[in-house]
mmCIF file of the N, C-alpha and C atoms, coordinates in Angstrom:
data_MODEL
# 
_entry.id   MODEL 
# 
loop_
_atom_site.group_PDB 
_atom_site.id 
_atom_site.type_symbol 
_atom_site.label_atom_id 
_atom_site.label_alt_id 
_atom_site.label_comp_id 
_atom_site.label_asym_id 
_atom_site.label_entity_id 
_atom_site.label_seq_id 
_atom_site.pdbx_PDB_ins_code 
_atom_site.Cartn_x 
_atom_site.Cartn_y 
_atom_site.Cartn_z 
_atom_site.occupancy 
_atom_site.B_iso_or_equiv 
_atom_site.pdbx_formal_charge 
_atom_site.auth_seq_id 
_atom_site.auth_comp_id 
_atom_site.auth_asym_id 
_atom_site.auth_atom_id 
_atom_site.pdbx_PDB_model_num 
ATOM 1   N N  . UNK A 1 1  ? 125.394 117.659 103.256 1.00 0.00 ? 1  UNK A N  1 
ATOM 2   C CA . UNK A 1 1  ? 125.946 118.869 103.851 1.00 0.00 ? 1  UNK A CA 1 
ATOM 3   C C  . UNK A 1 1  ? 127.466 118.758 104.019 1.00 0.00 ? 1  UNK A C  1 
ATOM 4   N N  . UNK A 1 2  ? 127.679 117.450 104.309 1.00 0.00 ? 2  UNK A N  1 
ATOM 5   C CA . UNK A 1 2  ? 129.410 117.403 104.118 1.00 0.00 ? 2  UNK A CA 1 
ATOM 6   C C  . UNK A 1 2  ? 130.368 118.184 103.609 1.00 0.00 ? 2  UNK A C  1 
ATOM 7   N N  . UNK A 1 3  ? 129.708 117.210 102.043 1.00 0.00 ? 3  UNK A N  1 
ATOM 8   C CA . UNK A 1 3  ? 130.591 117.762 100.767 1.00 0.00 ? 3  UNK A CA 1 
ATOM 9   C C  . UNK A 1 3  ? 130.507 119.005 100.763 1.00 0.00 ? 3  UNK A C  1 
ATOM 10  N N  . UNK A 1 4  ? 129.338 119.896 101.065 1.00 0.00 ? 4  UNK A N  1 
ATOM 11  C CA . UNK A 1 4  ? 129.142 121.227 100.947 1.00 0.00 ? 4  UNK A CA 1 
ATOM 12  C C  . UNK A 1 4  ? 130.279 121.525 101.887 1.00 0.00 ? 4  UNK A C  1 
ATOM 13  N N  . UNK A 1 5  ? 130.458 121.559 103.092 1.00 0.00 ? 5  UNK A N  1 
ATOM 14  C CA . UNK A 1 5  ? 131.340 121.893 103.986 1.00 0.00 ? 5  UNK A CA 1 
ATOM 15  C C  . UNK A 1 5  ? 132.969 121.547 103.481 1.00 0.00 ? 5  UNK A C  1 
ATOM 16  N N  . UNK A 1 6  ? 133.028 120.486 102.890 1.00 0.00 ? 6  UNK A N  1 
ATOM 17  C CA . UNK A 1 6  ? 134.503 120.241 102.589 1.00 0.00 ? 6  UNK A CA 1 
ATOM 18  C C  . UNK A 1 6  ? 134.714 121.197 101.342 1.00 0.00 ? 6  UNK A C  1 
ATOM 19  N N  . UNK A 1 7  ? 133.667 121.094 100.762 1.00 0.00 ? 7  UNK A N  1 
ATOM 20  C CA . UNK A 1 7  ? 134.042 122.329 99.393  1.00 0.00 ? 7  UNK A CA 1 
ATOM 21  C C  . UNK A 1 7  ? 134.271 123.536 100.287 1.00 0.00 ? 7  UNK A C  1 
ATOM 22  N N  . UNK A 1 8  ? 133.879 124.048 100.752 1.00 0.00 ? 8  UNK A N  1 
ATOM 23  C CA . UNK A 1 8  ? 133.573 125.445 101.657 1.00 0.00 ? 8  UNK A CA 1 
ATOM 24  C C  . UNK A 1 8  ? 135.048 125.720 102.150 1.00 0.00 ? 8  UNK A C  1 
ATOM 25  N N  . UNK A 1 9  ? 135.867 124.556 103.169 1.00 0.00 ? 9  UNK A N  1 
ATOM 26  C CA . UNK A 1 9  ? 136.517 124.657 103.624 1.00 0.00 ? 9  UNK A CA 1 
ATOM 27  C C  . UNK A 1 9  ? 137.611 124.883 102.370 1.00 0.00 ? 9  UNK A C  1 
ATOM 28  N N  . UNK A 1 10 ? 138.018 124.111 101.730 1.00 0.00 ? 10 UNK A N  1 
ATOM 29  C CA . UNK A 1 10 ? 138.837 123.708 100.718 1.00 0.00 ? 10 UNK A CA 1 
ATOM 30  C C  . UNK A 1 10 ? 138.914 125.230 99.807  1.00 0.00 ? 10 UNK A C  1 
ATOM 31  N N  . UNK A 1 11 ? 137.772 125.572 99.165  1.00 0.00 ? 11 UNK A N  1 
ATOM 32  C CA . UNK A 1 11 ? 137.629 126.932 99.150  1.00 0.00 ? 11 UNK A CA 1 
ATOM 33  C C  . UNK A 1 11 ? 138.736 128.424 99.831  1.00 0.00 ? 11 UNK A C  1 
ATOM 34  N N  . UNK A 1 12 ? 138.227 128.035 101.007 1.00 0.00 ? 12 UNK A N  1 
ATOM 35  C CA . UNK A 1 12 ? 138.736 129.391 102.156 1.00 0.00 ? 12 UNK A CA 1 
ATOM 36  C C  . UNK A 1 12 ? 140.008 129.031 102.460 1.00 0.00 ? 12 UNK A C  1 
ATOM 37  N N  . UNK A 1 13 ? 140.865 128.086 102.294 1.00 0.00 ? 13 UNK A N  1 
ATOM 38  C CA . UNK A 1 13 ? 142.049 127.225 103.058 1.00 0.00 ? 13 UNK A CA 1 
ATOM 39  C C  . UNK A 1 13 ? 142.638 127.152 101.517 1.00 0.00 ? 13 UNK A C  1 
ATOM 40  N N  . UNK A 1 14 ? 142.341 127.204 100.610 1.00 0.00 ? 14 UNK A N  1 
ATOM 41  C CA . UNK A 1 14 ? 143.231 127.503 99.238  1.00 0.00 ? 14 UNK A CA 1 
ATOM 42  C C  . UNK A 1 14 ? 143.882 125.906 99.411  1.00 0.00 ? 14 UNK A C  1 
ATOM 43  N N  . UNK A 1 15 ? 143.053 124.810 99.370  1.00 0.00 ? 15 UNK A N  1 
ATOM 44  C CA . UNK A 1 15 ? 143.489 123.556 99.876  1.00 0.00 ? 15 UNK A CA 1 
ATOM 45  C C  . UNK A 1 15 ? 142.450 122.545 98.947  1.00 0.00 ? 15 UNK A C  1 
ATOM 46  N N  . UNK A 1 16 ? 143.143 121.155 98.219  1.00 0.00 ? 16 UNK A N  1 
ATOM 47  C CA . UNK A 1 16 ? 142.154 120.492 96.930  1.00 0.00 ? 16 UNK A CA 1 
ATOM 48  C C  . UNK A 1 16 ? 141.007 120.135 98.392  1.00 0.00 ? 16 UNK A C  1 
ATOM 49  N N  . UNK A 1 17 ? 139.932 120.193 97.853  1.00 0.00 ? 17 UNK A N  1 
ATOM 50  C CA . UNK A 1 17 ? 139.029 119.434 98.143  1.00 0.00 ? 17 UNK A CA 1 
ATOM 51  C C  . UNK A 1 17 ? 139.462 118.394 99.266  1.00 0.00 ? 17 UNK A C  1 
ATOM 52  N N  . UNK A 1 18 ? 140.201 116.931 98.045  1.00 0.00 ? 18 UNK A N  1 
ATOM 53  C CA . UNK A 1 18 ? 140.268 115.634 98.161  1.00 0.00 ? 18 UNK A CA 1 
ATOM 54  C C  . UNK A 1 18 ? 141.236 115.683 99.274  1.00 0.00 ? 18 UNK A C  1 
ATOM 55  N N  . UNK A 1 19 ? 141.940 116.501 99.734  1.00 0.00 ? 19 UNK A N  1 
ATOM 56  C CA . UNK A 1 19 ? 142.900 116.672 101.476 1.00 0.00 ? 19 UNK A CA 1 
ATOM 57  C C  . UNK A 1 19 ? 142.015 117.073 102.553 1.00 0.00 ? 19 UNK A C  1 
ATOM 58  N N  . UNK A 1 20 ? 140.716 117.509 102.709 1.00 0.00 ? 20 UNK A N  1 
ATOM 59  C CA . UNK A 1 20 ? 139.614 117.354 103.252 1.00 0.00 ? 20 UNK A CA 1 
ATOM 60  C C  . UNK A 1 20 ? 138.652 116.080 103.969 1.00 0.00 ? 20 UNK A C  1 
ATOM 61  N N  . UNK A 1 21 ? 139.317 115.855 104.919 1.00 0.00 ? 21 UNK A N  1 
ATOM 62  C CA . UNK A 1 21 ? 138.303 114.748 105.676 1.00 0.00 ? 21 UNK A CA 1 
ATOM 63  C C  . UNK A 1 21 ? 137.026 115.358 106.481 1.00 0.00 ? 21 UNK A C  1 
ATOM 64  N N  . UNK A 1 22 ? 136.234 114.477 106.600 1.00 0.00 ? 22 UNK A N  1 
ATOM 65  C CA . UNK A 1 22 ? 135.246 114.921 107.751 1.00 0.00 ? 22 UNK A CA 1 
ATOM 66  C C  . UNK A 1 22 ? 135.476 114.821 108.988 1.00 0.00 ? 22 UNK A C  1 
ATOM 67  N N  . UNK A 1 23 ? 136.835 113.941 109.538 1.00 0.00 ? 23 UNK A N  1 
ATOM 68  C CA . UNK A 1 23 ? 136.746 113.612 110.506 1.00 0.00 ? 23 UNK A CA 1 
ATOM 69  C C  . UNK A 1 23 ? 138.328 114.470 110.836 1.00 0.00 ? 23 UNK A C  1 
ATOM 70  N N  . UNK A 1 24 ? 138.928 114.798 110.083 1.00 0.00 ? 24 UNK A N  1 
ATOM 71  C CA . UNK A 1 24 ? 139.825 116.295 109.957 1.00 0.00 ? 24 UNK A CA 1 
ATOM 72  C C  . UNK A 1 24 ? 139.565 117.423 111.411 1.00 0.00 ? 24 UNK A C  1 
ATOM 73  N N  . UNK A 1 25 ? 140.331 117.345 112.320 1.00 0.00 ? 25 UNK A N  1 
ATOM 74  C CA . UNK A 1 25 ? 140.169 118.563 113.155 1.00 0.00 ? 25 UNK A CA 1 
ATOM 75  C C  . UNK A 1 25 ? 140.685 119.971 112.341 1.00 0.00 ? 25 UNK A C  1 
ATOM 76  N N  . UNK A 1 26 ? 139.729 120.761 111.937 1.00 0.00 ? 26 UNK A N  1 
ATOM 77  C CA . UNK A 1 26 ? 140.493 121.740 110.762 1.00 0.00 ? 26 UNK A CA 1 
ATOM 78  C C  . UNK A 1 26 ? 141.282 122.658 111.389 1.00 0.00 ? 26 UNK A C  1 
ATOM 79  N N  . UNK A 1 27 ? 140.957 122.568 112.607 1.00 0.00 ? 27 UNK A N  1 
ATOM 80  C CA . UNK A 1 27 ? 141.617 124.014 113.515 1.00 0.00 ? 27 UNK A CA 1 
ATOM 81  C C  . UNK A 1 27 ? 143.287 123.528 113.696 1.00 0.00 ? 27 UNK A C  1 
ATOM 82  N N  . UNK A 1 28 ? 143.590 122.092 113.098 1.00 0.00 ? 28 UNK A N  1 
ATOM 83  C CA . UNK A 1 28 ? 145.185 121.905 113.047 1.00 0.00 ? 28 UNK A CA 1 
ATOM 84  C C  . UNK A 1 28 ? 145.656 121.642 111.474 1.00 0.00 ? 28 UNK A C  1 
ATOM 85  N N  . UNK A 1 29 ? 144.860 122.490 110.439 1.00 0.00 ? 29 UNK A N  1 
ATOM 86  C CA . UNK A 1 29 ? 145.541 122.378 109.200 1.00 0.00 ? 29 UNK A CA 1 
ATOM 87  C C  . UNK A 1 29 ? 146.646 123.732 109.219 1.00 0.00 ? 29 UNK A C  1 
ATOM 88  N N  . UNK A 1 30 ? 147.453 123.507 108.581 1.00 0.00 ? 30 UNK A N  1 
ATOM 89  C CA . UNK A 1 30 ? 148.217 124.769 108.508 1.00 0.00 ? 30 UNK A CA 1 
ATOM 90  C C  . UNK A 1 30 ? 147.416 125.852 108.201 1.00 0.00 ? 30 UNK A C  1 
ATOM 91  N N  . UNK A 1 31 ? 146.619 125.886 107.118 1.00 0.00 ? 31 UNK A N  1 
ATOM 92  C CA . UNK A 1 31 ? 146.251 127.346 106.193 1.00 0.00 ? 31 UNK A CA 1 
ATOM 93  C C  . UNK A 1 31 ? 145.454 127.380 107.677 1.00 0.00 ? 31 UNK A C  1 
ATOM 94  N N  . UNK A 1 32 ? 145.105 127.155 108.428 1.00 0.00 ? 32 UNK A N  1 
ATOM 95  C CA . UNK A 1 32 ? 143.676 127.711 109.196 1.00 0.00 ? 32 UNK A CA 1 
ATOM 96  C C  . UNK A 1 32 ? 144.700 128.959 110.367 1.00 0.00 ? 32 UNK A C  1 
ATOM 97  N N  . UNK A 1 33 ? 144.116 129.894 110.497 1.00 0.00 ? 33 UNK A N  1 
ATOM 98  C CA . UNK A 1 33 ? 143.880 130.857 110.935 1.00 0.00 ? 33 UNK A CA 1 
ATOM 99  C C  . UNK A 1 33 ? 142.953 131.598 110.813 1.00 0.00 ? 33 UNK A C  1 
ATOM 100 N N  . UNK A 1 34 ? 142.938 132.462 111.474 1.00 0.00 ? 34 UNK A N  1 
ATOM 101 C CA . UNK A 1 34 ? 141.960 133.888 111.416 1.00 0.00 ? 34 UNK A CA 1 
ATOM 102 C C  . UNK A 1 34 ? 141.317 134.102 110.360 1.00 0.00 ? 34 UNK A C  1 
ATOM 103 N N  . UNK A 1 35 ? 141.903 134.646 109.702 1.00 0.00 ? 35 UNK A N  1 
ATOM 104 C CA . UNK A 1 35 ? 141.716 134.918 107.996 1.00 0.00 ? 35 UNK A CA 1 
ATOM 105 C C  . UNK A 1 35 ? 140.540 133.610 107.504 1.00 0.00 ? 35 UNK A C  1 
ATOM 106 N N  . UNK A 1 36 ? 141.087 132.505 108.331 1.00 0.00 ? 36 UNK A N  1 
ATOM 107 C CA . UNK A 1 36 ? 140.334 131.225 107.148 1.00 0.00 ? 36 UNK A CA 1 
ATOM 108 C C  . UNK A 1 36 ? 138.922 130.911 108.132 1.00 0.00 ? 36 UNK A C  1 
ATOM 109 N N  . UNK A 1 37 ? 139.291 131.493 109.385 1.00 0.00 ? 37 UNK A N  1 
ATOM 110 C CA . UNK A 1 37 ? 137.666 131.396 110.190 1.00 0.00 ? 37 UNK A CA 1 
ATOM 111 C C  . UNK A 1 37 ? 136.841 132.395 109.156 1.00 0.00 ? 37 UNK A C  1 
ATOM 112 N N  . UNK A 1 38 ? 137.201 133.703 109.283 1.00 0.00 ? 38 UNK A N  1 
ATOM 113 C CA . UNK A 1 38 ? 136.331 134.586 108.915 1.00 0.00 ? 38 UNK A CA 1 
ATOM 114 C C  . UNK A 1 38 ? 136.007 134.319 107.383 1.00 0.00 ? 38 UNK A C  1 
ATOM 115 N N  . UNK A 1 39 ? 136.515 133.821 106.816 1.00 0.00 ? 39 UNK A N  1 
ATOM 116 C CA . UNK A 1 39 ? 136.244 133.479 105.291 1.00 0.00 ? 39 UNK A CA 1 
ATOM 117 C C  . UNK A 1 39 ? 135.233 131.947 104.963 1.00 0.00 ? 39 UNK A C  1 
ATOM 118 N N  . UNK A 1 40 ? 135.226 131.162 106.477 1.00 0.00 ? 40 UNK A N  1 
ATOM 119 C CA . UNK A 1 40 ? 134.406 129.906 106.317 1.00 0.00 ? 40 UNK A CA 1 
ATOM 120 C C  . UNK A 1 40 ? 132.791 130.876 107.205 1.00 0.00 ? 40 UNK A C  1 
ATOM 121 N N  . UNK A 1 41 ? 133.578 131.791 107.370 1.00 0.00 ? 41 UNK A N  1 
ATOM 122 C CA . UNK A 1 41 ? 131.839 132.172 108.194 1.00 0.00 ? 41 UNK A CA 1 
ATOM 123 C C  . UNK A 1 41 ? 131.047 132.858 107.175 1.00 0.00 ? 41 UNK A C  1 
ATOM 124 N N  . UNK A 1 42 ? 131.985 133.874 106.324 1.00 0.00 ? 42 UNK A N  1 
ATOM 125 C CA . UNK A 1 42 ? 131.663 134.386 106.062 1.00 0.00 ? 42 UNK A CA 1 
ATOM 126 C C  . UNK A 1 42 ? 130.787 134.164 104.252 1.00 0.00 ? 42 UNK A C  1 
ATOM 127 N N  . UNK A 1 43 ? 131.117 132.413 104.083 1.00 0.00 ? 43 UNK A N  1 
ATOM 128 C CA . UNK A 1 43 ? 131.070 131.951 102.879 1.00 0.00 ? 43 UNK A CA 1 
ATOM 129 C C  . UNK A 1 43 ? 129.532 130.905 103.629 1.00 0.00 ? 43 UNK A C  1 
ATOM 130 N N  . UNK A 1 44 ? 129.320 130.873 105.067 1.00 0.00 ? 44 UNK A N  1 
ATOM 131 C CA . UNK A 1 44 ? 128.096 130.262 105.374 1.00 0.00 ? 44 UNK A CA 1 
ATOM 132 C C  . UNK A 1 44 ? 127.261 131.075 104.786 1.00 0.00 ? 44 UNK A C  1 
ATOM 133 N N  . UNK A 1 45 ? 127.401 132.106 105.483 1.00 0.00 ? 45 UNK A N  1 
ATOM 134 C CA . UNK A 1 45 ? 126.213 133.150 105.619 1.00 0.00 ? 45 UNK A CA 1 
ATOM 135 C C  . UNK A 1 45 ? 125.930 133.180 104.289 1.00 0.00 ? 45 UNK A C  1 
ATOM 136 N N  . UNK A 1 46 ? 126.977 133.445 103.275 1.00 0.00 ? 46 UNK A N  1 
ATOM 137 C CA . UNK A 1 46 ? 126.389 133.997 102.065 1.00 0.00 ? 46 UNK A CA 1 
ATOM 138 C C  . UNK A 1 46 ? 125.829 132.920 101.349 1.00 0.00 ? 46 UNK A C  1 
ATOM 139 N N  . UNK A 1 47 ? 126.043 131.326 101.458 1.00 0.00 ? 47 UNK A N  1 
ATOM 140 C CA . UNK A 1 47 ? 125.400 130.258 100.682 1.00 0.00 ? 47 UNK A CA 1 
ATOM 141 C C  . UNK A 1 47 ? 123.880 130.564 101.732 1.00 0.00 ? 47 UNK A C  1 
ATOM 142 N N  . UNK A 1 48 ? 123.710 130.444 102.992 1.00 0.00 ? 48 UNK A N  1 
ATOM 143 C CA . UNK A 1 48 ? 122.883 130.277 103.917 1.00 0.00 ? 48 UNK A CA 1 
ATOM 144 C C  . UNK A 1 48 ? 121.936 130.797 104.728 1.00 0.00 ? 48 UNK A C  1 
ATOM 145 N N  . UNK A 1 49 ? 122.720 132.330 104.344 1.00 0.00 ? 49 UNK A N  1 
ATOM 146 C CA . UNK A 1 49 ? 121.866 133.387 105.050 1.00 0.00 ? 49 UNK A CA 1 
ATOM 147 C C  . UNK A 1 49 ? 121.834 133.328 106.503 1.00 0.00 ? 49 UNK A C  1 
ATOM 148 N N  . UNK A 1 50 ? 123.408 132.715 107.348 1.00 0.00 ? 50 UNK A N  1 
ATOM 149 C CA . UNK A 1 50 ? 122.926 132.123 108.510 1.00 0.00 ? 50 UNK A CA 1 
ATOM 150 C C  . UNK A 1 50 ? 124.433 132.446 109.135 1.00 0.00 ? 50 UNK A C  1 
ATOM 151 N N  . UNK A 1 51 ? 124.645 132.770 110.148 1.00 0.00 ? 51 UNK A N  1 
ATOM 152 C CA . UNK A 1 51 ? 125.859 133.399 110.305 1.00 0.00 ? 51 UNK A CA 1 
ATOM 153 C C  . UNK A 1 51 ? 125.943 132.604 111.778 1.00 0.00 ? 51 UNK A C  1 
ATOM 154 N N  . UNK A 1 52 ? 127.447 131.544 112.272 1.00 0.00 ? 52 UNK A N  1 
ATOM 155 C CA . UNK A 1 52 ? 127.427 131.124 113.297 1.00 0.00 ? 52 UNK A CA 1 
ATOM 156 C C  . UNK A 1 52 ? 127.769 131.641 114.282 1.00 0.00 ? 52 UNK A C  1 
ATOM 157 N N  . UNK A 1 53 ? 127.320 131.526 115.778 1.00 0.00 ? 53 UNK A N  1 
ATOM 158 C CA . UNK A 1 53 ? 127.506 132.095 116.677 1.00 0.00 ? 53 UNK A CA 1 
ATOM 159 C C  . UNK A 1 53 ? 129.112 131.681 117.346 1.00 0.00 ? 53 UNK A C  1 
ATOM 160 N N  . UNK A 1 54 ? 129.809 132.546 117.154 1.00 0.00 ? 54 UNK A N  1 
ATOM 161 C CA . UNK A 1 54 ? 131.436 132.172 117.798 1.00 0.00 ? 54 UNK A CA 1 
ATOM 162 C C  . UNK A 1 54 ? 131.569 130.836 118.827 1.00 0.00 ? 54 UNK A C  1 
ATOM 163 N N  . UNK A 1 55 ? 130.842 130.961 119.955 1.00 0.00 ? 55 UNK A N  1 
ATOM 164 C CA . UNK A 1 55 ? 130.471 129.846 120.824 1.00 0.00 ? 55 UNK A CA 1 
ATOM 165 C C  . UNK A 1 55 ? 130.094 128.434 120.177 1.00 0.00 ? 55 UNK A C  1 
ATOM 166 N N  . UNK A 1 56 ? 129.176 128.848 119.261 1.00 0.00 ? 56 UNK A N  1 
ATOM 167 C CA . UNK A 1 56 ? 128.972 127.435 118.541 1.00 0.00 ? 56 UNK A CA 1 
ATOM 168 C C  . UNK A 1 56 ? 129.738 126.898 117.335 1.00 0.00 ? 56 UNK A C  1 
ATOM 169 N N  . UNK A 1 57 ? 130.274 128.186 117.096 1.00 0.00 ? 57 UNK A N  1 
ATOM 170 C CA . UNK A 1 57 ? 131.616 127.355 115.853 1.00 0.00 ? 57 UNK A CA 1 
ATOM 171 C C  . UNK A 1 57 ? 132.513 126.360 117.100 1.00 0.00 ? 57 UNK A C  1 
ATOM 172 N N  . UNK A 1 58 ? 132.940 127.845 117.848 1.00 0.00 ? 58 UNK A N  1 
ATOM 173 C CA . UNK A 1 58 ? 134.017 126.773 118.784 1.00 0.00 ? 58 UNK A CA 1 
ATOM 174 C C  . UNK A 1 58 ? 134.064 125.408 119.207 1.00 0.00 ? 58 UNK A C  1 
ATOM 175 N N  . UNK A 1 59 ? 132.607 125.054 119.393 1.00 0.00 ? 59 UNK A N  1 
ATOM 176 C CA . UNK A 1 59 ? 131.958 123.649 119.709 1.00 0.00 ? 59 UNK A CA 1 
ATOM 177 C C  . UNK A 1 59 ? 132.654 122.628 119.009 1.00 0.00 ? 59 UNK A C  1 
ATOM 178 N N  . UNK A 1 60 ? 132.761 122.801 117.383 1.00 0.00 ? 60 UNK A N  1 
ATOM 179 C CA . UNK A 1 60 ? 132.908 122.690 116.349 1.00 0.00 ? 60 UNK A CA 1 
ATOM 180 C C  . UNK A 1 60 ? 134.114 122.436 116.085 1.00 0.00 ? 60 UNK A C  1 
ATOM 181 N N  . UNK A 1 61 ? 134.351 120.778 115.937 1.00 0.00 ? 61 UNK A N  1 
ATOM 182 C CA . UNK A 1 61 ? 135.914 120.489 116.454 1.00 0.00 ? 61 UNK A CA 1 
ATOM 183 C C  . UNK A 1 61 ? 136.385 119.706 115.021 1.00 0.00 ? 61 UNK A C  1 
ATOM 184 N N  . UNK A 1 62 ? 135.360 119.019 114.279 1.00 0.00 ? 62 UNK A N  1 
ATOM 185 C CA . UNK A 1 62 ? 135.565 118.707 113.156 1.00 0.00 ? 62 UNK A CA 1 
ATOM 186 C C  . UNK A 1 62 ? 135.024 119.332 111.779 1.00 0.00 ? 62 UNK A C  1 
ATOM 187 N N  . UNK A 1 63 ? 135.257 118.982 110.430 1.00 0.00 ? 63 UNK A N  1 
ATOM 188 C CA . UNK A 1 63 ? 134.708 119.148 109.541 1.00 0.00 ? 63 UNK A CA 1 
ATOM 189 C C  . UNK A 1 63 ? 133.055 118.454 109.368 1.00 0.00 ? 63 UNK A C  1 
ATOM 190 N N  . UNK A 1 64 ? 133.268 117.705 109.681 1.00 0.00 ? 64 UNK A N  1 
ATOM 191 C CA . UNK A 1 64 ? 132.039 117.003 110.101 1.00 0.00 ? 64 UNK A CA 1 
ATOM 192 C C  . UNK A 1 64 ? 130.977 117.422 110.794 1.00 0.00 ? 64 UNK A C  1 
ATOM 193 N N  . UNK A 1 65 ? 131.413 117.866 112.261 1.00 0.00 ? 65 UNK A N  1 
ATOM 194 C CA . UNK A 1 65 ? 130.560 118.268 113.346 1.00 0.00 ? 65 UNK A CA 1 
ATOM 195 C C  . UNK A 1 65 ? 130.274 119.911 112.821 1.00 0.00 ? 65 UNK A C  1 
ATOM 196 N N  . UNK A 1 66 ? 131.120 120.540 111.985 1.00 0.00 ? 66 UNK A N  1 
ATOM 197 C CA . UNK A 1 66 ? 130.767 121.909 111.250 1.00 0.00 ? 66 UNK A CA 1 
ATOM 198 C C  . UNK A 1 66 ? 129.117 121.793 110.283 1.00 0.00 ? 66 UNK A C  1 
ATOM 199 N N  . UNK A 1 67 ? 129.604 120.402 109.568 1.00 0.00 ? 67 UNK A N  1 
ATOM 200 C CA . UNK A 1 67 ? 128.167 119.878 108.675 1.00 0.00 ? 67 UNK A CA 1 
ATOM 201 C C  . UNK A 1 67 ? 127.074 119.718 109.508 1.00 0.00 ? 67 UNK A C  1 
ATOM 202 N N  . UNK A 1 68 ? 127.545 119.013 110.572 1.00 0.00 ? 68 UNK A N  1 
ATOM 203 C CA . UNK A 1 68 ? 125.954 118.555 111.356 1.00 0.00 ? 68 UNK A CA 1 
ATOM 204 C C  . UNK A 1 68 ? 125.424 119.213 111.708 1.00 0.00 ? 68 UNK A C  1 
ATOM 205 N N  . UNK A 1 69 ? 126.484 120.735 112.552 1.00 0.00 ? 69 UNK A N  1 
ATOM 206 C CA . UNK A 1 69 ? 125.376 121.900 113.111 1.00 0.00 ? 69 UNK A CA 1 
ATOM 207 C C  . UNK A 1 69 ? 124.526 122.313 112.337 1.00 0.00 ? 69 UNK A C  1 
ATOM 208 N N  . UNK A 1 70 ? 125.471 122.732 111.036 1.00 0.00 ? 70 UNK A N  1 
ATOM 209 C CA . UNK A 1 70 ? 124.842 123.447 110.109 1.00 0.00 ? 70 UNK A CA 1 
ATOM 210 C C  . UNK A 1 70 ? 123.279 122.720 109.458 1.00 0.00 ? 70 UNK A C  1 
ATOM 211 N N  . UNK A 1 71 ? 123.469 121.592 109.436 1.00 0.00 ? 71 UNK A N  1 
ATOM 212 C CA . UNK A 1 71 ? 122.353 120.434 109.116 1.00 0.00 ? 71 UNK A CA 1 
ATOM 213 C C  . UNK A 1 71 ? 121.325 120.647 110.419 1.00 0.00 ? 71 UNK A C  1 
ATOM 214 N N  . UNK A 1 72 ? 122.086 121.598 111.655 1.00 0.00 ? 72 UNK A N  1 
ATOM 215 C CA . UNK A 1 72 ? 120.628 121.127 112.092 1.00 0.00 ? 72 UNK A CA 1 
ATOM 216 C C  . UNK A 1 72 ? 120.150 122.583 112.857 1.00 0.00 ? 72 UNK A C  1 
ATOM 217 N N  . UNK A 1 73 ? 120.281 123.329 112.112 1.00 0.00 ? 73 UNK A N  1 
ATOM 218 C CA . UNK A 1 73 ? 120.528 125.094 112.459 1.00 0.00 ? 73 UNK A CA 1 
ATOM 219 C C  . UNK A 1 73 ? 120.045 126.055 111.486 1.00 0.00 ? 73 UNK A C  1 
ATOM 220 N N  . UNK A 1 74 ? 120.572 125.673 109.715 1.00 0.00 ? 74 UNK A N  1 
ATOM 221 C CA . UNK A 1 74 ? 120.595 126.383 108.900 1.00 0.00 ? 74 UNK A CA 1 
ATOM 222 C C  . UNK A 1 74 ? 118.767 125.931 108.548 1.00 0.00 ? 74 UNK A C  1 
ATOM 223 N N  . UNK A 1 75 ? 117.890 127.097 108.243 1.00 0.00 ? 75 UNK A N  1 
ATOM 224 C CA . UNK A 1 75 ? 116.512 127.227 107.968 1.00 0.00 ? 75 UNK A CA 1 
ATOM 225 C C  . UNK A 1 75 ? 115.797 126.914 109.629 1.00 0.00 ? 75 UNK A C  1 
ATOM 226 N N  . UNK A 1 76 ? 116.512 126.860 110.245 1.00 0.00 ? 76 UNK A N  1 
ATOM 227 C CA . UNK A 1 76 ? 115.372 126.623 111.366 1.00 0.00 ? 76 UNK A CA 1 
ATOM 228 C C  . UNK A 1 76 ? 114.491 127.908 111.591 1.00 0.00 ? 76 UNK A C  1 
# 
């Protein structure tokens, strides 16, 4: 689920991949703003069918901890 997430991010943030850590707080990359929340939510839902609850993105302090929710949320 990582890699999925670092692609995802890397994706929406117009950013390689390989500048993508898991352990990356993304909410202090430059490209991240607004624009790049709504484009990582909006790129869940459509791989996932699963759309996060604002509260629980916020939780959501790494690239990493983005994977794990999703690992333990997405199909439940």
């Amino acid at each position: 689920m990582l890699e999925i997430v670092v692609g995802i991010m890397a994706e929406c943030l117009e950013k390689p991949s390989e500048e993508i850590n898991g352990s990356d707080e993304f909410r202090n990359y430059g490209e991240w703003d607004s624009l790049a929340y709504l484009s990582v939510i909006a790129a869940i839902d459509e791989r996932y069918d699963y759309v996060v609850p604002l509260e629980d993105f916020r939780s959501c302090r790494t690239v990493a901890s983005l994977a794990e929710y999703l690992e333990n949320h997405v199909g439940k």
